[in-house]
Steps between C-alpha positions, in 0.01 A plus 500: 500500500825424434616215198688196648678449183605186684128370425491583186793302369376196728162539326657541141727194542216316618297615237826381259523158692088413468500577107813306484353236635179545319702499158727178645208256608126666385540688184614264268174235636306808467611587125487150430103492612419796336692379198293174507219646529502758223626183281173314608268803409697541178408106455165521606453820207653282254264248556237699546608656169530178344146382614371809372677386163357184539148569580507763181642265282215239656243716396592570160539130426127481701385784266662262191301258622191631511539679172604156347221313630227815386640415173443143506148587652433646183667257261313225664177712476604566083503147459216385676289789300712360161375152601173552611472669153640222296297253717183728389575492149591167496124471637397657209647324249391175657105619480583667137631125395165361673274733300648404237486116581109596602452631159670234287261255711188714413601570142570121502131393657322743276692360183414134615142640593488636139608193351275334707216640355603525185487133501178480617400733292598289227362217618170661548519623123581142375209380686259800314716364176368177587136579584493730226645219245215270616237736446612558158535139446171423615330774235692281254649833346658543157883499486487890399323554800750290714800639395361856563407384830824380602697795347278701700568325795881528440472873449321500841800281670772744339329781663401338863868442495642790408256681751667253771855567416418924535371400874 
């Protein structure tokens, strides 16, 4: 096996002539492809990167949010517990105000009672006054024994009274 050294020049300026002609018409289309297409995967990582940013910063503000509207939960809650109680003791204060408008009417009936029969009891003693007067009249008394009758009689009054106002 003998070299043809005649081949191997042919085949080395061959060789020369298909990567100059490679580097003339298909390497700079083929550096230009794989230049776009490492810029679009460098594009498509910044905005996946910038989603990523996004959706973080999305979730915070979410978290915010929910955090702001626990807190209102429980303001609104705080309130409606500080007016249910001031509702309640309004409630209160409305049936303390009727007692006491229920017991100014009572002590009012039972004073008008009391006069009530006061006066009747008065006019019950008059009448006895009266009956008694006649009776004395008709035993034609002396005026000793009138007057003690009558002072008698007064005595009695001053005492039924005085008895009635203690009631």
């Amino acid at each position: 096996m003998e070299l043809d050294y005649g081949q191997i020049v042919t085949q080395i300026l061959g060789f020369i002539i298909v990567l100059w002609i490679m580097k003339r018409f298909a390497w700079k289309p083929l550096l230009r492809i794989l230049e776009e297409r490492s810029r679009r995967v460098e594009s498509e990582l910044s905005g996946a990167e910038k989603q990523r940013v996004d959706m973080e910063a999305l979730r915070r503000q979410y978290e915010e949010r929910l955090k702001d509207i626990d807190a209102e939960a429980r303001a609104k809650l705080q309130e409606a517990v500080r007016n249910a109680q001031r509702i309640a003791s309004e409630i209160k204060e409305d049936a303390r105000g009727e007692v006491k408008q229920m017991l100014g009417r009572a002590r009012d009936e039972i004073e008008r009672d009391r006069a009530e029969a006061l006066i009747q009891l008065r006019s019950e003693v008059v009448d006895i006054a009266i009956r008694a007067s006649e009776k004395v009249l008709r035993e034609s008394m002396d005026t000793a024994k009138h007057r003690k009758i009558v002072a008698d009689f007064i005595k009695d009054l001053d005492r039924v009274d005085a008895r009635s106002e203690h009631s």
